[in-house]
KOLROKE-751863 format. One line per field, with one value per residue: residue number from 0; residue in three letters; z, y, x of N, C-alpha, C, O in turn. Coordinates in pm, whole numbers. Each point is the difference from the previous one (the first is absolute). Layout:
BEGIN
i [NUM; ...]
aa [ALA; ...]
nw [Z; ...]
nv [Y; ...]
nu [X; ...]
caw [Z; ...]
cav [Y; ...]
cau [X; ...]
cw [Z; ...]
cv [Y; ...]
cu [X; ...]
ow [Z; ...]
ov [Y; ...]
ou [X; ...]
//
This chain:
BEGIN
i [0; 1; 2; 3; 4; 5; 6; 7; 8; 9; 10; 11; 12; 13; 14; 15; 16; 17; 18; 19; 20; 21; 22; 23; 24; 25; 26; 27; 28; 29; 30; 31; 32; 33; 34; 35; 36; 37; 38; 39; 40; 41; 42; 43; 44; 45; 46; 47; 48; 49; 50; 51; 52; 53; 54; 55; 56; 57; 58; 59; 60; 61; 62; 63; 64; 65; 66; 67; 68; 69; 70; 71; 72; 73; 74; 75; 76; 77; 78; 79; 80; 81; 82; 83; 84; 85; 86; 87; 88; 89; 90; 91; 92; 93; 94; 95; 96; 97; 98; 99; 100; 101; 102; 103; 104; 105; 106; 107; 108; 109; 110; 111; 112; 113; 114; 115; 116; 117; 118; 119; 120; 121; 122; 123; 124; 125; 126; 127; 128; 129; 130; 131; 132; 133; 134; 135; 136; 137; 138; 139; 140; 141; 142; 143; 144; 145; 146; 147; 148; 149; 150; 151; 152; 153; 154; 155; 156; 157; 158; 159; 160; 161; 162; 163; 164; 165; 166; 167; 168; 169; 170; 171; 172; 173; 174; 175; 176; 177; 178; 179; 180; 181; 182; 183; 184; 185; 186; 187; 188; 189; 190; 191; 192; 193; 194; 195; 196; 197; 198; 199; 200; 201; 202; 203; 204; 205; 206; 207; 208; 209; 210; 211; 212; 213; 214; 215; 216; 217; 218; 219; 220; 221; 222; 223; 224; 225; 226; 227; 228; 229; 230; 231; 232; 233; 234; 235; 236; 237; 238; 239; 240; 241; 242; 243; 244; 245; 246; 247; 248; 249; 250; 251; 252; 253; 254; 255; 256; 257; 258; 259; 260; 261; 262; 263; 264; 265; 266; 267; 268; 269; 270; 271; 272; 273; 274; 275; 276]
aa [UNK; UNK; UNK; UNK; UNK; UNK; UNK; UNK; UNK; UNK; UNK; UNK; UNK; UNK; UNK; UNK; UNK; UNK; UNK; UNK; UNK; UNK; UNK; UNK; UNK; UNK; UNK; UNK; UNK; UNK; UNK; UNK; UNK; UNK; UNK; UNK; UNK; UNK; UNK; UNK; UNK; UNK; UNK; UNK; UNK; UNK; UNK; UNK; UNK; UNK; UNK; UNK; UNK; UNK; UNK; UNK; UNK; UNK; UNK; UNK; UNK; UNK; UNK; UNK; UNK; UNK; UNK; UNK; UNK; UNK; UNK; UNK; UNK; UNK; UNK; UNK; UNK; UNK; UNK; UNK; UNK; UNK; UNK; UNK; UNK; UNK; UNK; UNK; UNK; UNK; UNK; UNK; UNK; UNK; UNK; UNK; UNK; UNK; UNK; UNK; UNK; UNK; UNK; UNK; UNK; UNK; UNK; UNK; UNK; UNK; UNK; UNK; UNK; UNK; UNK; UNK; UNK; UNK; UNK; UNK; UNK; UNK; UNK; UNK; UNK; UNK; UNK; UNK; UNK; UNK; UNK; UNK; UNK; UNK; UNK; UNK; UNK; UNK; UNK; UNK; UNK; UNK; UNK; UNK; UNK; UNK; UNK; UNK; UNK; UNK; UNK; UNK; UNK; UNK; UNK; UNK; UNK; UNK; UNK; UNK; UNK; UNK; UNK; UNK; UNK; UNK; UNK; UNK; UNK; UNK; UNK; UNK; UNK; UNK; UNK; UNK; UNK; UNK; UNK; UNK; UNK; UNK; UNK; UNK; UNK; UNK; UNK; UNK; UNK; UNK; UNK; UNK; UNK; UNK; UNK; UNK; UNK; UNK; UNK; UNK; UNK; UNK; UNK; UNK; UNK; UNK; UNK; UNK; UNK; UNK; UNK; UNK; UNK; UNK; UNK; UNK; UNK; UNK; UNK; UNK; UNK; UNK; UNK; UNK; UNK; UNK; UNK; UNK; UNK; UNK; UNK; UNK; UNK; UNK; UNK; UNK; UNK; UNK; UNK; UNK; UNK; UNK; UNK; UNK; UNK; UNK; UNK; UNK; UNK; UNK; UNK; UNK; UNK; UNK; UNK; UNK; UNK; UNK; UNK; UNK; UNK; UNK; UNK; UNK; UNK; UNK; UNK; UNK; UNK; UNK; UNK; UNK; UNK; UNK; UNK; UNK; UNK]
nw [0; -112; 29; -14; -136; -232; -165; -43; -181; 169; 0; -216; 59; -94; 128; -267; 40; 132; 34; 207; -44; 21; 194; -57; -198; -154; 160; 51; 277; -144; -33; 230; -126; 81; -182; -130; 24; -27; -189; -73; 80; -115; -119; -33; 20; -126; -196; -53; -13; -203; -151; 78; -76; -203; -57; -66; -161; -261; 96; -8; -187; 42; 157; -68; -122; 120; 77; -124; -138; 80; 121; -137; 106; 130; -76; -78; 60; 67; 115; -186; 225; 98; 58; -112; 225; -128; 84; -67; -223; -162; -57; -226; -237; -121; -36; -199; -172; -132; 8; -210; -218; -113; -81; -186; -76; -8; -229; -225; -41; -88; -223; -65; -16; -180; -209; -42; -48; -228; -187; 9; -52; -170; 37; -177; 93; 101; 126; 45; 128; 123; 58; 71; -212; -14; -183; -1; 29; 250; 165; 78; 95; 205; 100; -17; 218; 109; -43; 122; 219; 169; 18; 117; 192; 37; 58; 235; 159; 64; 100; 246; 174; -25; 189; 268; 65; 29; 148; -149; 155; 134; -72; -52; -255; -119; -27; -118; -181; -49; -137; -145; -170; 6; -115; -66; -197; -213; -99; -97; -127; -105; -76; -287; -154; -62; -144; -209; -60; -44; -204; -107; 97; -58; -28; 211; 220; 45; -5; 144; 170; 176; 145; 166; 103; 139; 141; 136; 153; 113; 161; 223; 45; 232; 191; 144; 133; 171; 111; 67; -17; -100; 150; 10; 133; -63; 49; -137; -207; -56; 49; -133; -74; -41; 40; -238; -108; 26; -83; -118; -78; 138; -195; -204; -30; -45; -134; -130; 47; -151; -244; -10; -51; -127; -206; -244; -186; -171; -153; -58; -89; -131; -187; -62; -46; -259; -180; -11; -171]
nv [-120; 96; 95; 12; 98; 36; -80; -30; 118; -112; 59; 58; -208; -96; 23; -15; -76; 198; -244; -32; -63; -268; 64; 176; -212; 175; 212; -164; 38; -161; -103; -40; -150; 160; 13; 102; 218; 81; 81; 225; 135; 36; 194; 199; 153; -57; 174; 193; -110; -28; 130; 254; -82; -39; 223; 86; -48; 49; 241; 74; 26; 208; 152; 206; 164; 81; 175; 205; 151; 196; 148; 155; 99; 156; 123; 242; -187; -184; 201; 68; 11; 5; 104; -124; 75; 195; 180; 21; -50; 53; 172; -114; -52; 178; -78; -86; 64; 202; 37; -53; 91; 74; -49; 65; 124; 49; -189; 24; 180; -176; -5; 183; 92; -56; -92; 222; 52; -87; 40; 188; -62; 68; 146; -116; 28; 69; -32; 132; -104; 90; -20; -229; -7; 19; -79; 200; 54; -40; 200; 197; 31; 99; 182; -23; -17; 189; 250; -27; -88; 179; 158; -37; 72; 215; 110; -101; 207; 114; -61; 2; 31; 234; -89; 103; 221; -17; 126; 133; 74; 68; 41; 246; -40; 37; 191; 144; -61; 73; 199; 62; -109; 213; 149; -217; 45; 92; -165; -162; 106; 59; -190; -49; 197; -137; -221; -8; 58; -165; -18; -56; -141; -6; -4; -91; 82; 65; -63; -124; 123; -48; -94; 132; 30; -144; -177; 191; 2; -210; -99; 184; -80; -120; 24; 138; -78; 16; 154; 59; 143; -186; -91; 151; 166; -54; -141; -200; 79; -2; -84; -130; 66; 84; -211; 84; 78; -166; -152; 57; 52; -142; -127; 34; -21; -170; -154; 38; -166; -198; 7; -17; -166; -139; -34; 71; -73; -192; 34; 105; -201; 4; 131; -118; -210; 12; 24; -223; -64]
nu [85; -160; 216; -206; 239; -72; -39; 229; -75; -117; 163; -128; -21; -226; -127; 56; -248; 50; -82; 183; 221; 25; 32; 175; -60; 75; -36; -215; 33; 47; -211; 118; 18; -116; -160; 155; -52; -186; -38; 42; -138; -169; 75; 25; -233; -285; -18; -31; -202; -138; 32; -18; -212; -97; 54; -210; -25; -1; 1; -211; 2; 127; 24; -97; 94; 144; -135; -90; 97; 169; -114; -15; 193; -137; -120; -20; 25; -42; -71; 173; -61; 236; -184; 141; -60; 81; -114; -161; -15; 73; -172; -71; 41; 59; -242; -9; 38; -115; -229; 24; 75; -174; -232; 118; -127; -242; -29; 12; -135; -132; -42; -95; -194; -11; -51; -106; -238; 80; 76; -2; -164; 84; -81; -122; 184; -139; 207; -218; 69; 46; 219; 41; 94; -198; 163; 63; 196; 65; -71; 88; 156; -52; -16; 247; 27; -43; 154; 197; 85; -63; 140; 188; -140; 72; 199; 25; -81; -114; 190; -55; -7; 92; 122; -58; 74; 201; 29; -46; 211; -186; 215; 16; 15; 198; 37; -39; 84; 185; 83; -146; 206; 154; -158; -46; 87; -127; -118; 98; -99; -185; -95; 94; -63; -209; -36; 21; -221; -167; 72; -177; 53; -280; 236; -99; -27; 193; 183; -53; 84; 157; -30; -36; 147; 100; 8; 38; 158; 87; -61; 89; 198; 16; 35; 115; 67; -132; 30; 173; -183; -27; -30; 252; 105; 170; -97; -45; -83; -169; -181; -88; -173; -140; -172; -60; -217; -104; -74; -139; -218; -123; -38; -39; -201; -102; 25; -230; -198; -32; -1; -243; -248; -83; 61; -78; -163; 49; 151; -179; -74; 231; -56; -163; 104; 139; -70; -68; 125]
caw [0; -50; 40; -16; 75; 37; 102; 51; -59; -83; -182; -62; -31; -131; 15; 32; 25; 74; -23; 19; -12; -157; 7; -80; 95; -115; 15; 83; -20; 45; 138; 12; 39; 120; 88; -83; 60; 154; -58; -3; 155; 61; -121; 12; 171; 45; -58; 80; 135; -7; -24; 167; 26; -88; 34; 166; -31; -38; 74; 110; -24; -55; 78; -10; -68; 8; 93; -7; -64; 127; 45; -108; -9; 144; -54; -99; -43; -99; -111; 20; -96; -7; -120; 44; -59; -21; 157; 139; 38; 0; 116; 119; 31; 45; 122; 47; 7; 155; 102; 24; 19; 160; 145; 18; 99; 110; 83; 47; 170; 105; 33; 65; 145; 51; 8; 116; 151; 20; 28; 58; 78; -6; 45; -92; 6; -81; -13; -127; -148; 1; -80; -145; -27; -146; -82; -158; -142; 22; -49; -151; -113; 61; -78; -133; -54; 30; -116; -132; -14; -79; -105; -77; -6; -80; -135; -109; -53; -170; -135; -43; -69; -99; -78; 0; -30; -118; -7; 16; 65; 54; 78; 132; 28; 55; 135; 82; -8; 84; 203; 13; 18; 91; 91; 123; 87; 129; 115; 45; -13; 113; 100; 35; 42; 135; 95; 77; 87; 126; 81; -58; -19; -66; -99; -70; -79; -90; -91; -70; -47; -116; -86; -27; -83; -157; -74; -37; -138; -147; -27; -140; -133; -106; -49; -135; -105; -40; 64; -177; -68; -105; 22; -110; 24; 128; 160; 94; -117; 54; 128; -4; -103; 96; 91; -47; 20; 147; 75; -19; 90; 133; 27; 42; 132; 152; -49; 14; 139; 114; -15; 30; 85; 131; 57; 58; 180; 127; 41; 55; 142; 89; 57; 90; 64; 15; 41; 156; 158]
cav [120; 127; 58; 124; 19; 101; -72; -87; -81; -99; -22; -149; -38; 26; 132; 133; 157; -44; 26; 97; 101; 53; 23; -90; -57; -74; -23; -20; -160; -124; -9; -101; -43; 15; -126; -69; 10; -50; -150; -89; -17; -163; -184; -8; -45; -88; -87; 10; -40; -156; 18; 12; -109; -126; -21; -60; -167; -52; 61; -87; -132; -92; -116; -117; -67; -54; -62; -102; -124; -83; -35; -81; -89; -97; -53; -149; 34; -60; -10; 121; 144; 103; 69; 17; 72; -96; 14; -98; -127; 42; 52; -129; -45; 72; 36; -118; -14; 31; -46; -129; 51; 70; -94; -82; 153; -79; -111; 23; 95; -27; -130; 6; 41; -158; -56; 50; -83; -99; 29; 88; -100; -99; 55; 76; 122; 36; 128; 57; -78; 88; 151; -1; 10; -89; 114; 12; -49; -119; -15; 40; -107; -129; 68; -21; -103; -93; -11; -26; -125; 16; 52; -98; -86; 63; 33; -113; -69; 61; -80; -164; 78; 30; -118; -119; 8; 125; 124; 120; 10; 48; -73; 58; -79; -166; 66; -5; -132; -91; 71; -21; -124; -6; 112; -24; 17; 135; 12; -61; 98; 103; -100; -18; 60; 41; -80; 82; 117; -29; -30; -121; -63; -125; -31; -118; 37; 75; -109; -25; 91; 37; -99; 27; 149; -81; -70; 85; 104; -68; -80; 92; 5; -126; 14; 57; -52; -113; 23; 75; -71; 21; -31; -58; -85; -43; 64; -26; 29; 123; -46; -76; 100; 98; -34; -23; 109; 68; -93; 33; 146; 19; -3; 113; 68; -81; 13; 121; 23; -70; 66; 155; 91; -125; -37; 163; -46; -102; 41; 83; 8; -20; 129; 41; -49; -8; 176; 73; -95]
cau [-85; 51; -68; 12; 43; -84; -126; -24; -115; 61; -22; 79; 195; 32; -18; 84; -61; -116; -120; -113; 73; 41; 148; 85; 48; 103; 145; -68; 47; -91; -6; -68; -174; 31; -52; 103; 142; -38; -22; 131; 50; -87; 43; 168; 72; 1; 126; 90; -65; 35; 155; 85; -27; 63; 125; 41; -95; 128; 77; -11; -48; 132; 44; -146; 12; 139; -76; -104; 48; 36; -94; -40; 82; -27; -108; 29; 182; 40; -87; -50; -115; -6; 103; 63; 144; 163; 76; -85; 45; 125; -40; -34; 142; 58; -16; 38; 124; 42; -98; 39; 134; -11; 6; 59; 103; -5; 16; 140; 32; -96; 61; 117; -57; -38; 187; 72; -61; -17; 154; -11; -57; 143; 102; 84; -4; -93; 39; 62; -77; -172; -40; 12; -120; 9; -4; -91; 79; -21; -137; -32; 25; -100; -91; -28; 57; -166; -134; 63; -79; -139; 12; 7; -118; -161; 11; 25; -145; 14; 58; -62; -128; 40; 25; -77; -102; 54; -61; 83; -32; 96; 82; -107; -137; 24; 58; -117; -76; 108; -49; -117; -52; 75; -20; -21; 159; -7; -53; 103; 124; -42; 11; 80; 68; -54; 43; 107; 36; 6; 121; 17; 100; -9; 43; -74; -171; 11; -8; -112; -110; 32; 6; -167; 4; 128; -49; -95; 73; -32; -122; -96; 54; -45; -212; 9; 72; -70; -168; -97; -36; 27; 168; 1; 90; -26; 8; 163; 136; -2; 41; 130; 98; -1; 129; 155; 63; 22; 111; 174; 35; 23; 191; 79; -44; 80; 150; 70; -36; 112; 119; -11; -102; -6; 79; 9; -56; 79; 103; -72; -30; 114; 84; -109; 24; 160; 5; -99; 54]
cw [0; 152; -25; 100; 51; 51; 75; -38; -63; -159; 15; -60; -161; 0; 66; 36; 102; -64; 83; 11; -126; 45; -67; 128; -14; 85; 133; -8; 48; 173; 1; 45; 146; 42; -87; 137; 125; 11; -34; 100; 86; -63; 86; 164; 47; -47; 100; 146; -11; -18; 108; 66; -13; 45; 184; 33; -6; 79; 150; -30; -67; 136; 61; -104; 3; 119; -48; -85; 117; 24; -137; -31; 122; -36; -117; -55; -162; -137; 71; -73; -23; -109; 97; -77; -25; 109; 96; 24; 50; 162; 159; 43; 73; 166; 107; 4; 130; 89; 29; 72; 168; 79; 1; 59; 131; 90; 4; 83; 103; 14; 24; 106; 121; 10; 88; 99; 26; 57; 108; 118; 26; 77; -98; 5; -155; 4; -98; -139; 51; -98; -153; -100; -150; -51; -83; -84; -41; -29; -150; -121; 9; -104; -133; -16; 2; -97; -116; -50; -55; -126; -108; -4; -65; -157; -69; 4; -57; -101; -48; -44; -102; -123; -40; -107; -153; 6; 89; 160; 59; 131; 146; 31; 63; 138; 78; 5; 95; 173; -10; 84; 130; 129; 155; 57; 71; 139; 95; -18; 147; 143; 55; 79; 156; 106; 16; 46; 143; 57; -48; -34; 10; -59; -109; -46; -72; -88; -45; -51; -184; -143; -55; -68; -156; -49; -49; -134; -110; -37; -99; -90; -114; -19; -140; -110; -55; 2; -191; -156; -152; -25; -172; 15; 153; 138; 84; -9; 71; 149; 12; -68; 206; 105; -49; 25; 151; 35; -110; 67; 70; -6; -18; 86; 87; -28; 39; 149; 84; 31; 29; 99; 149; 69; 117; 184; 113; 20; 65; 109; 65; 22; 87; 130; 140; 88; 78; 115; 27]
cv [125; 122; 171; 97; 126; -28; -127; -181; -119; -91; -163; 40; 89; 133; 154; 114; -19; 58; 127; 153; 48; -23; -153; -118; -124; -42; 5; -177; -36; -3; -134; -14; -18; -163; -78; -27; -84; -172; -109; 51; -99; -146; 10; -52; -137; -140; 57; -4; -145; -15; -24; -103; -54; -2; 3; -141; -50; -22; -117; -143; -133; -124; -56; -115; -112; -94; -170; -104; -110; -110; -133; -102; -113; -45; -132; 25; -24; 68; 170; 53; 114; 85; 79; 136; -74; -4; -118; -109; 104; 35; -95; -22; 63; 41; -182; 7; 108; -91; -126; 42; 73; -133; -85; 74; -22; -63; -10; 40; -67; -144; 50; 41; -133; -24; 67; -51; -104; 6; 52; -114; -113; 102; 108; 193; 62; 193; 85; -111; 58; 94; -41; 24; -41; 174; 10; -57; -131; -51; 12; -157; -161; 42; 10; -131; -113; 22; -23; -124; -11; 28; -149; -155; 60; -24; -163; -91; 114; -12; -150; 65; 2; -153; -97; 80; 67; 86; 109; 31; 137; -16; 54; -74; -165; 13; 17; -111; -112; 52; -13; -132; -37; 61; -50; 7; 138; -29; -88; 105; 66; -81; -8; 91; 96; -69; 26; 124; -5; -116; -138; -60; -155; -28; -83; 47; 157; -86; -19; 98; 74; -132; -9; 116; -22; -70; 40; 105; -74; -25; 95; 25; -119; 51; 130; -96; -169; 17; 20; -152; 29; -50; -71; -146; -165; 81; -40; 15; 156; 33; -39; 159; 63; -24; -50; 165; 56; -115; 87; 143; -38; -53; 92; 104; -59; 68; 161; 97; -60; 84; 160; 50; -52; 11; 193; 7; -43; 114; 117; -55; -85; 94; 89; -31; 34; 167; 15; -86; 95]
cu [88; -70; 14; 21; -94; -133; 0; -63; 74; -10; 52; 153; 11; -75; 75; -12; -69; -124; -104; 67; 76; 130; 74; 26; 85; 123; -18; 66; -100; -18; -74; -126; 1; -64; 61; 125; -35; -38; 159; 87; -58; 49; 132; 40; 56; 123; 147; 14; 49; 114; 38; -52; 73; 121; 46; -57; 137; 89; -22; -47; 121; -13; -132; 2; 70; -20; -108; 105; 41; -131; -54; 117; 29; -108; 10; 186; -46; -110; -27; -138; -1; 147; 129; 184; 63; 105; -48; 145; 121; -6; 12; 123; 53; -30; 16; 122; 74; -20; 128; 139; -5; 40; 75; 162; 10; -18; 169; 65; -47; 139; 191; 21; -14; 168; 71; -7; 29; 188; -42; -6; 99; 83; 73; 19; -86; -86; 5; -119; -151; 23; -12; -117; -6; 14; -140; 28; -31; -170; -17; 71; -68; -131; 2; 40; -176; -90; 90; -54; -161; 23; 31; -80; -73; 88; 4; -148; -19; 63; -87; -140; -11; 19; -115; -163; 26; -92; 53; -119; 65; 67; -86; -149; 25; 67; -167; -99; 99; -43; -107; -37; 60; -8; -32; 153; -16; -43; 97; 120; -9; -7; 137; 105; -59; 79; 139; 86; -29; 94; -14; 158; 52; 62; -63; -113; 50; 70; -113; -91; 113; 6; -209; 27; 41; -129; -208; 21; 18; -124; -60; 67; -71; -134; 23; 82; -72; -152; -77; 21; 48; 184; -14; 102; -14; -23; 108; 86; 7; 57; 171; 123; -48; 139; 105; 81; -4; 126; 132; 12; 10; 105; 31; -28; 90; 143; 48; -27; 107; 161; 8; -23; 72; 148; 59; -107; 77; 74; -40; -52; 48; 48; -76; -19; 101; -21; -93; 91; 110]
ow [54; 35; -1; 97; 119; 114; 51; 67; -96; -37; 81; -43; -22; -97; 111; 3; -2; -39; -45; 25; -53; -97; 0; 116; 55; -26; 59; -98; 87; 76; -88; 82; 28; 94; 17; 29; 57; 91; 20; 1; 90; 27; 52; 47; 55; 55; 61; 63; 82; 78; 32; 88; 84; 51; 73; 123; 98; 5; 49; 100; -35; -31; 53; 18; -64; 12; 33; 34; 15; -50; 31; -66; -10; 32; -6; -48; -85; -103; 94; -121; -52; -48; 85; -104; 37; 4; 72; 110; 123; 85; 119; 116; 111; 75; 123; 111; 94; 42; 117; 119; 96; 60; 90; 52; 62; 120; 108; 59; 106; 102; 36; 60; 123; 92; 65; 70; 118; 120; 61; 72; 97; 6; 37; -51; -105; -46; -75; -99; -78; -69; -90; 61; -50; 54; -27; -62; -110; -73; -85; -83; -83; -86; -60; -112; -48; -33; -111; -108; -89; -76; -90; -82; -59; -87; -121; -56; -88; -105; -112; -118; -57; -114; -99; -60; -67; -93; 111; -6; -37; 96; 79; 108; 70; 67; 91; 93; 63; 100; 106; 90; 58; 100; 91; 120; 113; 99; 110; 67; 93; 97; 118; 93; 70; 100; 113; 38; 81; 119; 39; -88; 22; -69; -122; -116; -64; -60; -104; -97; -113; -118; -96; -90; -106; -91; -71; -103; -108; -112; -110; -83; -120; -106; -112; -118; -100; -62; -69; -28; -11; -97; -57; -49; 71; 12; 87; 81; 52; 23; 68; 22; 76; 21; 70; 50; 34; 64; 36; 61; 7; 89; 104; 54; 57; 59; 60; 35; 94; 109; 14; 70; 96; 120; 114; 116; 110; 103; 82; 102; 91; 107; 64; 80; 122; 116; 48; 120; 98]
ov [1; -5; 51; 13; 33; 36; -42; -101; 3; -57; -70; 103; 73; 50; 53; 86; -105; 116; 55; 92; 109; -54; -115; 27; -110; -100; 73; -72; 56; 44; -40; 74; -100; -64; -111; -104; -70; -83; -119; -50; -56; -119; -105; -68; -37; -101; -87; 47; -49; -84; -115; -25; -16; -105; -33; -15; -42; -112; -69; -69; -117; -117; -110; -114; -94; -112; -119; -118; -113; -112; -119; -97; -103; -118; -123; 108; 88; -66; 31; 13; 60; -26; 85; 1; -118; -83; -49; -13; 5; -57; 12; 11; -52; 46; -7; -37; -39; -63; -18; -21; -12; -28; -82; -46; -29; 25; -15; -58; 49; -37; -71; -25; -1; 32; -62; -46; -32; -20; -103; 0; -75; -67; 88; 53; -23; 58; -9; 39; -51; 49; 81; 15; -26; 92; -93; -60; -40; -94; -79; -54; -91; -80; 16; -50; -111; -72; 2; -16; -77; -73; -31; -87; -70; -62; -20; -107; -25; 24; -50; -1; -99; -9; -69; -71; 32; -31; -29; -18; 27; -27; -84; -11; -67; -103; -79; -11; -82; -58; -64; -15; -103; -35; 83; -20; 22; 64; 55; -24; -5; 61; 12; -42; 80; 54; 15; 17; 70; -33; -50; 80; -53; -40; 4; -14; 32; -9; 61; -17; 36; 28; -67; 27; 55; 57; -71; 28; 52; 46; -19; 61; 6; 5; -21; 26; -58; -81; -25; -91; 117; 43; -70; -112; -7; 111; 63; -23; 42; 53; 52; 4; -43; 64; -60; 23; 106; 54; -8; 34; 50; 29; 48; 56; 65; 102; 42; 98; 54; 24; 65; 79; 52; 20; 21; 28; 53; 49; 10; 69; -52; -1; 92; 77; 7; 28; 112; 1; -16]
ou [111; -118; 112; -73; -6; -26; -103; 15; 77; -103; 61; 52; 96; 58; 4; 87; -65; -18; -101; -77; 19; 55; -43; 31; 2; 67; 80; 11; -67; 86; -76; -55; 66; 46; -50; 59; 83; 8; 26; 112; 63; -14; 37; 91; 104; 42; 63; 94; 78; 46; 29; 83; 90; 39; 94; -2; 62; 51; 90; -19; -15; -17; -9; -41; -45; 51; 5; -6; -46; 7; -8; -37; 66; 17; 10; 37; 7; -9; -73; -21; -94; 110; -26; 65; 4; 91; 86; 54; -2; 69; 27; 39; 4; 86; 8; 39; 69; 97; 33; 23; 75; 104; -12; 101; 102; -1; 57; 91; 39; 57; 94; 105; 3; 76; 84; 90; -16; 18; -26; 100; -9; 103; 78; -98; 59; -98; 98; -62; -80; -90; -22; -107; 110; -60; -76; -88; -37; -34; -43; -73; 1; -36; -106; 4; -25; -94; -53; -56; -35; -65; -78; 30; -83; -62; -8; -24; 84; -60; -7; -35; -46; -44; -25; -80; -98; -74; 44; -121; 115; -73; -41; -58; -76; 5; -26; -79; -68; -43; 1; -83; -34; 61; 9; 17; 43; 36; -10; 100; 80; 44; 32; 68; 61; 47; 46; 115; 61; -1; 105; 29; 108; -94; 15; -40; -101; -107; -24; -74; -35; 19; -38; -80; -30; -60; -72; -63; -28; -24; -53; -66; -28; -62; -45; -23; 42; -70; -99; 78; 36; 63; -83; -12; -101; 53; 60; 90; 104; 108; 89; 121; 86; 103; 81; 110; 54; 90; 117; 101; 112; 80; 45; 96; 88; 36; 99; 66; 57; 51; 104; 64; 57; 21; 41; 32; 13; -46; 91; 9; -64; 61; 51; -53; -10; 31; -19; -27; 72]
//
């Protein structure tokens, strides 16, 4: 709409004269339709209303989310319904693996805490060895040395996969289908490293719980790697390529943990030792 600057009077967009004054209204700008303007101020709120929603939804619903999968993998392991990130499995890992590395920090401290007590009890001067303590360094390479190992059970049931089913997968989706089938280890993670922060130094029953952690963590590799249907190849053949390629990485894992990691540990907490007596 056209408005006239001398009377005021509003015109149509294609009319150059006002009809009730006459004044020129050629070089007069356009004006909006006031119930045009008010109408797509009503279209616009509510979209940029749903927007600041939506993204606060997004914003808080990552670990609801992350949540209900948890919950849907204690339920059923073996048969996800839900649509899942490419983070979950990784996520999982990574917080089992603190959870594990922690407690096994210290049940170490608990059982050497003990060996003092126990010398201690022989007569042995044991003076000075309270102050000792496990390094970081030492945690920290226990820690890669626990998901280096995950790392090479997931990549050689995804190499058998791949064999057993020839179809193109992605390596984050067969990672969450393996922790899916596995996820009851969060909940023994958290048991485990509860139990020993309060002071557990069983040797035998943390053994075992770690050896439930080991042999839970495979099963859901096999359920992703056997559970599905359509196999072009054998299933045992497959299987069989998995624990060929995991039996030669852990030789060399071993080889290069025995001559490095391990042996850099032993000698740290004999000098650890050596320098609190």
């Amino acid at each position: 709409m056209k408005k006239c600057p001398n009377c005021g009077a509003l015109m149509e967009n294609g009319v150059n004269f006002c009809t009730k004054c006459g004044s020129d209204l050629r070089s007069i700008t356009l004006e909006k339709d006031p119930e045009q303007a008010t109408t797509a101020t009503e279209k616009t709120a509510p979209v940029v209303a749903e927007v600041n929603q939506q993204q606060h939804v997004n914003s808080g619903s990552y670990l609801q989310n992350y949540w209900e999968w948890l919950v849907e993998s204690w339920k059923h392991p073996a048969d996800s319904n839900l649509t899942a990130q490419s983070w979950y499995g990784w996520l999982t890992i990574l917080i089992e693996d603190v959870l594990f590395v922690t407690g096994l920090y210290f049940f170490a401290k608990s059982v050497i805490t003990g060996a003092i007590g126990l010398v201690n009890h022989f007569g042995v001067d044991t003076r000075g060895w309270g102050n000792f303590d496990i390094s970081f360094s030492i945690v920290f390479r226990v820690f890669l040395i626990v998901l280096i190992f995950q790392v090479i059970v997931i990549a050689s049931h995804f190499a058998a996969y791949k064999f057993i089913y020839d179809e193109q997968v992605h390596l984050l989706d067969f990672v969450n289908r393996g922790i899916h089938a596995s996820n009851l280890n969060l909940i023994l993670t958290v048991i485990f490293f509860l139990l020993m922060v309060l002071g557990l130094n069983s040797i035998r029953f943390t053994l075992f719980l770690v050896l439930l952690l080991f042999v839970l963590f495979f099963i859901g590799q096999e359920v992703a790697l056997l559970a599905n249907d359509g196999a072009r190849r054998d299933k045992a053949y497959g299987a069989l390529l998995a624990f060929g390629i995991i039996f030669v990485c852990s030789l060399i894992m071993n080889s290069l943990i025995y001559n490095s990691v391990l042996r850099s540990v032993f000698n740290q907490i004999i000098s650890g030792f050596n320098g609190s007596m």
